[in-house]
C-alpha positions in Angstrom: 24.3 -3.0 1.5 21.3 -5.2 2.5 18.7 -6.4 0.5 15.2 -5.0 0.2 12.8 -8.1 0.9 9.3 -8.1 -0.2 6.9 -10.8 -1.1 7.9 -13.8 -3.3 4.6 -14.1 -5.7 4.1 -11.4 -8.1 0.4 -10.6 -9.5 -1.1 -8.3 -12.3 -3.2 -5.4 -11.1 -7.1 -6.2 -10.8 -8.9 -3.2 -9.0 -11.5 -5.6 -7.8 -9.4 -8.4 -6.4 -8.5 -8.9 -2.9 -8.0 -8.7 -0.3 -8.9 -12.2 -0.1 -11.5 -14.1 2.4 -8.5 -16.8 3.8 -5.8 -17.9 4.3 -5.8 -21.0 1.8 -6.7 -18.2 -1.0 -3.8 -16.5 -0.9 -1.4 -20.1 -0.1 -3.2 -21.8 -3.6 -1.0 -18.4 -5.4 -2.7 -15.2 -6.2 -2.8 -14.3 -9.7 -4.4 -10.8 -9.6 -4.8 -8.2 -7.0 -4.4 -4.7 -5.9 -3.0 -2.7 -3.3 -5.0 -3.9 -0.4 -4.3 -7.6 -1.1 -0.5 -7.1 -1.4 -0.7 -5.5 2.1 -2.0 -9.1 3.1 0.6 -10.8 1.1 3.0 -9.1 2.7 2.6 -9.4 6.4 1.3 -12.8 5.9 4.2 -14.1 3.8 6.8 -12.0 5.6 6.0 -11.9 8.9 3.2 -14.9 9.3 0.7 -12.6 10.6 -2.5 -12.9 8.6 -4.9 -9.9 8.0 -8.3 -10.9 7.6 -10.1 -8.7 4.6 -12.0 -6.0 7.2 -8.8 -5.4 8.6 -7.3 -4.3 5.4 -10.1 -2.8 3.5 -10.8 0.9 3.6 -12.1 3.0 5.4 -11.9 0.2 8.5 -8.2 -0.5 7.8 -7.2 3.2 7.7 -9.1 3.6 11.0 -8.2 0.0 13.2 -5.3 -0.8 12.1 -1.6 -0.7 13.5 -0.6 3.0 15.2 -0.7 5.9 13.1 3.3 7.5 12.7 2.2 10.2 10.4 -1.8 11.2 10.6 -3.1 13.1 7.7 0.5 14.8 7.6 4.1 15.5 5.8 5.6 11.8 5.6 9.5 11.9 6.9 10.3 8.7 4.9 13.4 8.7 6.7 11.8 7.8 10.2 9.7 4.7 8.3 10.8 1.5 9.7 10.5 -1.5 7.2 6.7 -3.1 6.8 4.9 0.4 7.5 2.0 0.7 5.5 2.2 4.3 3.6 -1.3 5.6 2.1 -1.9 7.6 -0.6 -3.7 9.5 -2.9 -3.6 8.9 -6.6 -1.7 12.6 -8.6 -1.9 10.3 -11.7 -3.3 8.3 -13.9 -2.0 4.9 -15.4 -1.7 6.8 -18.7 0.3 9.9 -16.3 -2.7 12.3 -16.8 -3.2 14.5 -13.4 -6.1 13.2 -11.7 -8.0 15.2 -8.4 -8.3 12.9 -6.0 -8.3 15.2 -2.9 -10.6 15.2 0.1 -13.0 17.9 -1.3 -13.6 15.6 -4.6 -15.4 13.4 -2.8 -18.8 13.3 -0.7 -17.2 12.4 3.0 -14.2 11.3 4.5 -15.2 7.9 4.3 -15.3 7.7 0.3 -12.1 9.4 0.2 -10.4 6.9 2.6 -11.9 4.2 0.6 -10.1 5.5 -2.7 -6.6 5.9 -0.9 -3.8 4.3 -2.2 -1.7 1.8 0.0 1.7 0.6 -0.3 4.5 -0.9 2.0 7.9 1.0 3.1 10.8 -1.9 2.2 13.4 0.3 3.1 16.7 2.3 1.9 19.7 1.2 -0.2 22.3 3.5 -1.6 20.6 6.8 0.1 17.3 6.0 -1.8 14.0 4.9 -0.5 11.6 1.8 -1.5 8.1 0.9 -1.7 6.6 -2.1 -3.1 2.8 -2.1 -3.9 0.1 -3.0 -6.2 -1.0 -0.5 -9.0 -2.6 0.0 -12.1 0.0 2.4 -13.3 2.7 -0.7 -13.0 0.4 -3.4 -14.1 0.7 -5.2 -11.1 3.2 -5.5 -7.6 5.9 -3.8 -8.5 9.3 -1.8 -6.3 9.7 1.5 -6.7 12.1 4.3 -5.5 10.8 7.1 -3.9 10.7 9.8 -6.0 8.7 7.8 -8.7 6.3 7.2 -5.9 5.7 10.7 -5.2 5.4 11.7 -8.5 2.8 9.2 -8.6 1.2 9.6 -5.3 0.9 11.7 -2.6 1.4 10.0 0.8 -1.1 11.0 3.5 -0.6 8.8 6.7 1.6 6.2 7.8 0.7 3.5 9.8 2.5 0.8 11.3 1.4 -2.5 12.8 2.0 -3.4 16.5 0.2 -6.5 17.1 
């Protein structure tokens, strides 16, 4: 069994915060953040590549970066390699109420890209799968199997970085 690896530095969940402007932001230790900023934790901390902020924001981040895998289709999670980026949209609620967050909610593609959810494939132990993201429902990064994940979200895309 290997271990799932993810980003040392935990943070509580601030809708508003991040990703961050540099590099020295996120080394002087991130305190709060959301889903976008852990993205940039993670491939900055893990693989020491460093994401400036258009490049992870949404829309732009949705659109330019990495290769799509899945586009706007069913997710196989079992053909995810570790680090791709999964997006989502929010089914819940931090207090578990079903929420509408689908594509005809919203006024254009764009604002419903903007309000996607993102969160990083860490792999598979024991036959189950992993993600580890920022969220309000958690309270901050957090790992989660699979199947809380999708009760939770609904994964649109997949993308994955080849740089």
């Amino acid at each position: 069994m290997k271990t799932l690896i993810y980003p040392r530095g935990p943070f509580t969940y601030q809708y508003l915060a991040g990703p961050v402007e540099t590099k020295a932001e996120l080394l002087a230790g991130v305190t709060e953040g959301n889903c976008r900023l852990a993205i940039q934790q993670y491939f900055y901390e893990l693989h020491d590549l460093w994401l400036e902020k258009a490049e992870v924001y949404l829309p732009g981040g949705y659109k330019h970066l990495g290769k799509f895998v899945y586009e706007e289709a069913v997710v196989d999670f079992d053909r995810l390699e570790v680090g791709d980026i999964v997006f989502a949209q929010n089914l819940r609620n931090k207090k578990g109420e079903v929420i509408d967050r689908g594509l005809e909610s919203f006024t254009d593609k764009d604002q419903w890209l903007f309000y996607l959810h993102s969160a990083l494939y860490i792999g598979k132990e024991n036959n189950t799968h992993y993600l580890w993201h920022a969220s309000s429902i958690c309270g901050g990064t957090c790992v989660w199997e699979l199947d809380k994940f999708l009760y939770n979200y609904l994964p649109i895309s997949v993308k994955r970085l080849v740089r």
